[in-house]
LOGUKE-882948 format. One line per 2 residues: their letters; for each residue x, y, z of C-alpha. Coordinates in Angstrom, 2 decimals, always signed. Layout:
<sites>
A) X/Y/Z ~ ...
</sites>
This chain:
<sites>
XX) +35.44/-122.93/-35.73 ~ +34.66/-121.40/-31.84
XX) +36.64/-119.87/-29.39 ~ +40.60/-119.24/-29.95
XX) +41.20/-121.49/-32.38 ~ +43.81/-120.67/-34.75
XX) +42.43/-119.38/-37.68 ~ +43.79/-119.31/-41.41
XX) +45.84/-116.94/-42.69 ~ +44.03/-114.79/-45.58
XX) +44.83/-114.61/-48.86 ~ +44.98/-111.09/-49.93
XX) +43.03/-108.44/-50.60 ~ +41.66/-109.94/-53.58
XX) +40.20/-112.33/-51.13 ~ +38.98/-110.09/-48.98
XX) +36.95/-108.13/-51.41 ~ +35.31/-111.23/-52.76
XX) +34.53/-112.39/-49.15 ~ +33.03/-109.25/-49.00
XX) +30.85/-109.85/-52.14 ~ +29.76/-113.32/-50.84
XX) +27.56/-111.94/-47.99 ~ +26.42/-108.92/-49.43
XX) +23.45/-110.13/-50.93 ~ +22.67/-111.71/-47.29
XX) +23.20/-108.38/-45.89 ~ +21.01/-106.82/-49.04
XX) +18.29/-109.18/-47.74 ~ +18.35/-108.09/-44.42
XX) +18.37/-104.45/-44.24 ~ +14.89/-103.88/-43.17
XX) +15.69/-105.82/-40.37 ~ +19.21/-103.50/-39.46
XX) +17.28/-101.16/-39.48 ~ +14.02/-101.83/-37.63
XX) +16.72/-103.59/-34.99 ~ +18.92/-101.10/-34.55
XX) +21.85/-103.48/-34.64 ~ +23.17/-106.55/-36.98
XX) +20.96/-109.24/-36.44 ~ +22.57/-112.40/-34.96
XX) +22.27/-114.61/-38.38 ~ +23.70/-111.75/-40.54
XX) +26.28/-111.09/-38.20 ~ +27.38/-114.62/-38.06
XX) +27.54/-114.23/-42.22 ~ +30.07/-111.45/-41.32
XX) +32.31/-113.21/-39.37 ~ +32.30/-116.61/-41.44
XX) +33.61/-114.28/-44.39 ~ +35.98/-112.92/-41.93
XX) +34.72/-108.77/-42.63 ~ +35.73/-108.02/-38.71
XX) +39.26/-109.64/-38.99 ~ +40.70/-107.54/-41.57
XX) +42.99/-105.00/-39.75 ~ +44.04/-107.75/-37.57
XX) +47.84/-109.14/-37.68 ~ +48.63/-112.17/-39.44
XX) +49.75/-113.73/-36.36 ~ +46.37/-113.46/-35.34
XX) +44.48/-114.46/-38.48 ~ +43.74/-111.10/-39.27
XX) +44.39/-109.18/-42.93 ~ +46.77/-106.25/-42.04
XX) +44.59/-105.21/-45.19 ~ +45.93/-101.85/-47.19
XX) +44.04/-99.31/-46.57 ~ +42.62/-98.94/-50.70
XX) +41.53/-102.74/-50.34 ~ +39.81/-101.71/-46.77
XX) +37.71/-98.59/-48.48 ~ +36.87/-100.97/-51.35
XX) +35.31/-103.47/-48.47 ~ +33.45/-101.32/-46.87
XX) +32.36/-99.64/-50.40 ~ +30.77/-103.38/-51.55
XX) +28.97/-103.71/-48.02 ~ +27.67/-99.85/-48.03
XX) +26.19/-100.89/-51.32 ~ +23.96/-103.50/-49.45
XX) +23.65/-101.91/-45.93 ~ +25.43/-98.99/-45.13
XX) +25.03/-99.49/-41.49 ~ +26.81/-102.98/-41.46
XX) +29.89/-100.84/-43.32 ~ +30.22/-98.68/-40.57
XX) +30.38/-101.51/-38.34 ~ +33.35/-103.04/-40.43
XX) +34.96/-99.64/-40.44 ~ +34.70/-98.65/-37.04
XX) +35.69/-102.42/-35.88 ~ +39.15/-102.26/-38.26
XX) +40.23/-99.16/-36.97 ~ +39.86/-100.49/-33.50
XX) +41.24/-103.86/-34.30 ~ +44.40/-102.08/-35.01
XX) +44.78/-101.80/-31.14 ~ +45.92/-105.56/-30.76
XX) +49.62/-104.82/-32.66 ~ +50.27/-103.12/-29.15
XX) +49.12/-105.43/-26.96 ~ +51.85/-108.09/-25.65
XX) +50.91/-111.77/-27.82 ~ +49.07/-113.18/-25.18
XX) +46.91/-110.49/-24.32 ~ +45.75/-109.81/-27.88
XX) +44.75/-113.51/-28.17 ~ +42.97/-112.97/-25.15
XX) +40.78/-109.86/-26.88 ~ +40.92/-110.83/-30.74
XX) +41.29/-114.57/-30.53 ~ +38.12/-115.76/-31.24
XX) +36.01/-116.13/-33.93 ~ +33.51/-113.90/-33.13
XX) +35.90/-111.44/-31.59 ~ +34.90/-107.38/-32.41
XX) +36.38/-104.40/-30.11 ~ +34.29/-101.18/-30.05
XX) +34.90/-97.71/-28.72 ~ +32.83/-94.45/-28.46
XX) +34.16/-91.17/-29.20 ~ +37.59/-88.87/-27.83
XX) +39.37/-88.91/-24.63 ~ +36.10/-88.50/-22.62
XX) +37.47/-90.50/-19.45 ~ +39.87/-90.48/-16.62
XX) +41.86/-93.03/-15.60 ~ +44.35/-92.68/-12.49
XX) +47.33/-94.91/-11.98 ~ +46.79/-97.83/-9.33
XX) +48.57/-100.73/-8.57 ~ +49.27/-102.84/-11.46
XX) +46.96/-100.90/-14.03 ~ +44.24/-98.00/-13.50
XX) +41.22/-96.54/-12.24 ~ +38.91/-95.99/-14.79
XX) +35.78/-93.52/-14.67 ~ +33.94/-92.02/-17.61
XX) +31.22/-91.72/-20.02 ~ +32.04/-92.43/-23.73
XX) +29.73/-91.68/-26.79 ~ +28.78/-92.75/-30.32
XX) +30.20/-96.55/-30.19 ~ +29.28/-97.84/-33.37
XX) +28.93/-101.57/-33.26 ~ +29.06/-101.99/-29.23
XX) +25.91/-104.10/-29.69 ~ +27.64/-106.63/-32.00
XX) +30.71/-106.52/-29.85 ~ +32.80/-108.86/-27.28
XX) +34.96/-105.83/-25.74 ~ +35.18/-101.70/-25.29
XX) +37.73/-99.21/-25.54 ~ +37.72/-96.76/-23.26
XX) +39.74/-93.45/-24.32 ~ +41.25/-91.56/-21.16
XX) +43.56/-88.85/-20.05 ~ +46.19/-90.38/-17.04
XX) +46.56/-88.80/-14.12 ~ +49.09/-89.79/-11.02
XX) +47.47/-90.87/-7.98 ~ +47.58/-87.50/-6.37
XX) +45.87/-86.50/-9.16 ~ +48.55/-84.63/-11.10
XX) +48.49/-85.48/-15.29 ~ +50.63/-87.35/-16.40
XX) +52.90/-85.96/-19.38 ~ +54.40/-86.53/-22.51
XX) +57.76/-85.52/-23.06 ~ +56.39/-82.85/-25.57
XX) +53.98/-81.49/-22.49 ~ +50.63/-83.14/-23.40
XX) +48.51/-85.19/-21.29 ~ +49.58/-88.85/-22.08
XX) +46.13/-90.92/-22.88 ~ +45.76/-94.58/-23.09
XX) +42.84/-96.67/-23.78 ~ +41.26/-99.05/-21.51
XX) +39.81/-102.46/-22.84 ~ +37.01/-104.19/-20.07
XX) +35.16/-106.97/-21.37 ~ +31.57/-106.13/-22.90
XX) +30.03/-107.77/-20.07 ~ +31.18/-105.35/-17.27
XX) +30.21/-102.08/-19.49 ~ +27.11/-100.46/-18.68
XX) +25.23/-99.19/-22.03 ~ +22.59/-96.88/-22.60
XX) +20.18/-97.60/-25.25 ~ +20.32/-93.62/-27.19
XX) +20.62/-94.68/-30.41 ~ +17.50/-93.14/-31.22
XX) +18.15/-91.44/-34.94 ~ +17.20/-90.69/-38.55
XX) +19.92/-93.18/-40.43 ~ +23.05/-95.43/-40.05
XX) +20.18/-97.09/-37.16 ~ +21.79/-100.25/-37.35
XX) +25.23/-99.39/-35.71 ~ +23.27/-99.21/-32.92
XX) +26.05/-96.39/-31.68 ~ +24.78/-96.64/-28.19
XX) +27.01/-94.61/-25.01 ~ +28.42/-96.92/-22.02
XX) +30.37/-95.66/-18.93 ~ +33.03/-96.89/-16.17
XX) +32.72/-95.73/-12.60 ~ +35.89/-96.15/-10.76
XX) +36.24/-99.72/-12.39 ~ +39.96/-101.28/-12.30
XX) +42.00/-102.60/-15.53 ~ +44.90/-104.20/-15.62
XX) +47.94/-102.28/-17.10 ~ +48.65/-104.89/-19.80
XX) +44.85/-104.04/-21.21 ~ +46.21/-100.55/-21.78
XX) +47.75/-98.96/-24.82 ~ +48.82/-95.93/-26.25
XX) +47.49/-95.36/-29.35 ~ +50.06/-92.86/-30.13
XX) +53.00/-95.32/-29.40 ~ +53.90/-97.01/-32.33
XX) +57.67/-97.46/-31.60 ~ +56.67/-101.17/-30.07
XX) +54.40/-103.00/-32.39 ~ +54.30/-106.79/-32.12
XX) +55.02/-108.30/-35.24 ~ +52.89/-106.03/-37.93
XX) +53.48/-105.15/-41.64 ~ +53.31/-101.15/-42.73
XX) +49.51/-100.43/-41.91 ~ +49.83/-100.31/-38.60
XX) +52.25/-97.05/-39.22 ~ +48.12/-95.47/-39.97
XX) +47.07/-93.11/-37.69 ~ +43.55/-94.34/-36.50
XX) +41.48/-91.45/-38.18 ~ +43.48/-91.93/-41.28
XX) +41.97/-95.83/-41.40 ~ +38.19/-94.36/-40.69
XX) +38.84/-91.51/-43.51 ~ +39.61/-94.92/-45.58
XX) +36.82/-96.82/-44.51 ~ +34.65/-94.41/-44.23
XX) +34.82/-92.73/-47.77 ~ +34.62/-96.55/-48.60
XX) +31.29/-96.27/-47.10 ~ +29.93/-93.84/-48.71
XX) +30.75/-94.62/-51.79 ~ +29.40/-97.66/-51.59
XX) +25.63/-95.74/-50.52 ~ +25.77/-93.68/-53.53
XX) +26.78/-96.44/-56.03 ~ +23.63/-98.46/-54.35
XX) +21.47/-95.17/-55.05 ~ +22.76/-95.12/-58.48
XX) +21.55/-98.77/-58.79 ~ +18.78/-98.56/-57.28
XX) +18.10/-95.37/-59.70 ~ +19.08/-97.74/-63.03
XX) +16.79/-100.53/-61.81 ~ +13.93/-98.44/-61.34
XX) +14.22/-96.64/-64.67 ~ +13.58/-99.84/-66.23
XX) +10.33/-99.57/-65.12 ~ +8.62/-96.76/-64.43
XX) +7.46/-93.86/-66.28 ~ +6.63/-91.05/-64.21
XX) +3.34/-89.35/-64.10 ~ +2.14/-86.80/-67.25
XX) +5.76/-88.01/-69.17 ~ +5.10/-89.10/-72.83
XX) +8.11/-91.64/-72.22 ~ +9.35/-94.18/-69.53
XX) +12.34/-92.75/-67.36 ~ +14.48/-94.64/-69.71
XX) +13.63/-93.07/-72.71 ~ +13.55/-89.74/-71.67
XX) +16.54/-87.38/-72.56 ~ +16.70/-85.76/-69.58
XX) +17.15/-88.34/-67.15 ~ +19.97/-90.01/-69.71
XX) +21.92/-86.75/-69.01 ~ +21.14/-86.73/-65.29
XX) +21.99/-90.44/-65.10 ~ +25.18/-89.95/-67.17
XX) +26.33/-87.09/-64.63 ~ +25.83/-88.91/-61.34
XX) +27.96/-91.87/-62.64 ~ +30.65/-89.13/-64.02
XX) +30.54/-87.47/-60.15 ~ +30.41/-90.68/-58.46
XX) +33.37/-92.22/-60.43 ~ +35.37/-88.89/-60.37
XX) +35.35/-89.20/-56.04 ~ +36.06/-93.11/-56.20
XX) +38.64/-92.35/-58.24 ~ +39.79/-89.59/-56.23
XX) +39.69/-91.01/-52.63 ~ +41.12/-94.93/-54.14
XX) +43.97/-93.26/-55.97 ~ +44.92/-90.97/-53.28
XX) +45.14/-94.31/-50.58 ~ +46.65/-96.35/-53.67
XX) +49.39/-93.47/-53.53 ~ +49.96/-93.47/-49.97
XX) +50.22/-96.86/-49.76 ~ +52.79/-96.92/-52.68
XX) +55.13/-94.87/-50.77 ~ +54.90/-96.63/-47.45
XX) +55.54/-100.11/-48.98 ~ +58.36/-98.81/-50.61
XX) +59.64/-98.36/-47.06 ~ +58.97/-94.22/-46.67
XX) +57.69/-92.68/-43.84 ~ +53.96/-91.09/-43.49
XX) +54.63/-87.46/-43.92 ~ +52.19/-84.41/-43.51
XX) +51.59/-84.08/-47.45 ~ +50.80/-87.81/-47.17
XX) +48.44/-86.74/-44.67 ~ +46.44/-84.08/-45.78
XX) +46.06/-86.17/-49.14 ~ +44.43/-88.79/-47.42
XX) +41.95/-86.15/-45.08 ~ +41.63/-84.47/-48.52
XX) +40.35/-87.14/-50.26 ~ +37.62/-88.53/-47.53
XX) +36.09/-85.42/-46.79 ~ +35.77/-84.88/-50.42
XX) +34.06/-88.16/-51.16 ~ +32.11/-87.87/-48.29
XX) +30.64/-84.70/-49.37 ~ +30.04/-85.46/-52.91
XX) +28.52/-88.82/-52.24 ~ +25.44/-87.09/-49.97
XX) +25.33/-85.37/-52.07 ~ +25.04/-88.03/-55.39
XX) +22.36/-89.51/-53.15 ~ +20.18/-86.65/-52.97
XX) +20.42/-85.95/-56.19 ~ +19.34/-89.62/-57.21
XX) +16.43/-89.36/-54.60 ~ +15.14/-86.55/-56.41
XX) +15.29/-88.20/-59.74 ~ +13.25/-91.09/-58.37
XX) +10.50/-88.67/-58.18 ~ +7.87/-89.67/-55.46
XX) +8.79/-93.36/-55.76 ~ +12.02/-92.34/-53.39
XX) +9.39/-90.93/-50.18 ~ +7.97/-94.70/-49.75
XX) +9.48/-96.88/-47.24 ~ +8.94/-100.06/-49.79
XX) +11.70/-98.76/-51.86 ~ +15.55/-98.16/-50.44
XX) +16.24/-94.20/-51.60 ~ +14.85/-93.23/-48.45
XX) +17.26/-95.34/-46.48 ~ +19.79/-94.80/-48.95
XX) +19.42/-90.72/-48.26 ~ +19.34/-91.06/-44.07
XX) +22.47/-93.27/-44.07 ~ +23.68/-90.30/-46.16
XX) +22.95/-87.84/-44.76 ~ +24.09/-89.48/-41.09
XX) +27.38/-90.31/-42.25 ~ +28.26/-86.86/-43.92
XX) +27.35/-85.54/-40.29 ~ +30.64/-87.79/-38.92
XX) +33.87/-86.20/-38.08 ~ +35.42/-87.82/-40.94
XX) +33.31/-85.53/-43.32 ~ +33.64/-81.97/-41.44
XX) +34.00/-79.35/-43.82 ~ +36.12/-77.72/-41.65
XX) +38.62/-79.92/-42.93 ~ +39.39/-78.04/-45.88
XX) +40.46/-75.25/-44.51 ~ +43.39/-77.08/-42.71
XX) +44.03/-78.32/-45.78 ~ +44.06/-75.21/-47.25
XX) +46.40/-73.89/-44.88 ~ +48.92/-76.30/-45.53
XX) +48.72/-75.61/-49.41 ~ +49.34/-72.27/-48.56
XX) +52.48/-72.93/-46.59 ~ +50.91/-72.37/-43.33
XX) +50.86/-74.32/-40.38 ~ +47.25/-76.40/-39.56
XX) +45.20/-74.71/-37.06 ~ +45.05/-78.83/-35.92
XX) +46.93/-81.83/-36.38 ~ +43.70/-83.38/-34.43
XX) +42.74/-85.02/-37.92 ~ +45.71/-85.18/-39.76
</sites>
């Protein structure tokens, strides 16, 4: 199927999971490759769409998912497993694919109609755009766009300003922001994804100077009072769909670590031991308390989604508590999962240090994604505010 053609309505998130388990061995086979690249290679990428792993925050109306967020961080957790850089990508593309329950019909079609359609964005309000005649002027440089090199169209977050310059405000008093969508073709990139893991979201930086887009390829993320036809996810904030992809993520690279860890323990018996890794005492323990760890933070960051969800299907409203829960949950998964991984590097012994074997990867993309906002550690102490009855020193996260 090419171009806009209509495409089938999903079947749930069962579905989606097992789609998800279908082309992780391809994307298993193909990591060396991610990486070296710096993007998804055009055949594995192609395995991504046919099982439909960019459409899953979509509306129905547009073939998409409108996934839960627990099925979403259980996604991404299967892919991580395999790649964790082709994750990201499925993250960071279904929190922006949220945009097109905004957009009138026609213009969504327009962006997510076809097959191959993926919408990335870098970083924060980081451009300007001033009101014109039937849309704005856009000008700004944008950052850490995971997945721009796989994608068909970029977001550009910006601050508004009237034409004489003044911003343009909320009721409340703060500068309104919408985001700009151009076509990939008229975005200039620059190739600076030069870095230690997570090398194949190739999260290069682009920029607008002055460059014109039409109102109706505008939103407001913040608006949700005029959504086009979508079921209760869309009542997410953004972040709170990365913290649930993301934590997916990496999960997902610590459970492969773990694997990886089992697999070679079948074999190996390290140097001066009188037993092979298997039979040794020691790493039994060690073995037994990663998998505790790692199944106490799954457990943690699925259940606390699973709960949110519960409550918004049941027709409640996202609330603060609801909230910090959620930013809770991710950071803490995040930070226990780097470190899970380093602790199953070390137990690899010098086997992990060689580039023929994946704990090296499996400790970069680590270590790269516990650097994300979603993992800050900072976070905790907004959360601990709350739990304390005082107000957040930010509600940039929650």
């Amino acid at each position: 199927m090419h171009g806009s053609e209509r495409l089938k309505k999903p079947a749930g998130g069962d579905d989606c999971v097992e789609r998800a388990r279908r082309v992780a061995g391809a994307i298993a086979a193909g990591t060396a490759r991610i990486d070296a690249e710096r993007t998804i290679p055009p055949d594995i990428l192609d395995a991504m769409h046919e099982a439909r792993l960019f459409r899953l925050l979509l509306p129905h109306a547009l073939g998409g998912d409108e996934l839960d967020p627990v099925t979403l961080a259980q996604v991404t957790e299967v892919i991580a497993a395999a790649d964790g850089s082709a994750a990201w990508c499925i993250g960071q593309a279904s929190g922006c694919a949220m945009t097109a329950a905004s957009l009138e019909p026609k213009v969504a079609q327009r962006v997510f109609g076809p097959r191959d359609a993926v919408l990335a964005w870098g970083a924060g309000a980081a451009g300007k755009a001033v009101a014109s005649d039937g849309g704005y002027r856009v000008t700004g440089t944008w950052t850490f766009a995971s997945g721009i090199r796989n994608a068909t169209w970029i977001g550009a977050h910006c601050k508004v300003f009237e034409r004489d310059g003044q911003p343009r405000l909320r009721p409340d008093g703060r500068q309104l922001e919408r985001t700009a969508l151009f076509p990939r073709s008229e975005t200039k990139i620059h190739d600076v994804w030069q870095v230690m893991g997570l090398r194949g979201t190739g999260s290069d930086s682009y920029e607008y100077a002055d460059q014109f887009v039409a109102d109706e390829l505008t939103v407001d993320r913040e608006d949700l009072s005029d959504l086009h036809g979508a079921g209760p996810v869309f009542q997410f904030p953004g972040t709170h769909v990365y913290a649930a992809a993301f934590g997916g993520v990496m999960l997902g690279i610590a459970r492969g670590a773990l694997d990886d860890l089992l697999a070679l323990a079948t074999t190996k018996t390290q140097l001066g031991a009188a037993t092979s890794m298997r039979e040794s005492p020691v790493f039994q323990t060690q073995l037994a308390q990663l998998v505790a760890r790692h199944r106490a933070a799954r457990h943690h960051h699925l259940g606390t989604l699973r709960d949110v969800w519960s409550d918004l299907e049941s027709g409640a409203a996202l609330t603060l508590e609801h909230r910090t829960s959620i930013r809770l949950a991710a950071t803490h998964t995040i930070q226990r999962g780097v470190e899970i991984v380093a602790d199953a590097y070390r137990a690899a012994g010098q086997t992990a240090i060689f580039d023929a074997h994946p704990f090296e990867r499996r400790l970069r993309d680590a270590m790269t994604a516990s650097q994300q906002v979603q993992g800050r550690t900072t976070h905790y102490m907004t959360i601990g505010r709350h739990l304390l009855g005082l107000p957040p020193d930010t509600m940039m996260f929650l």
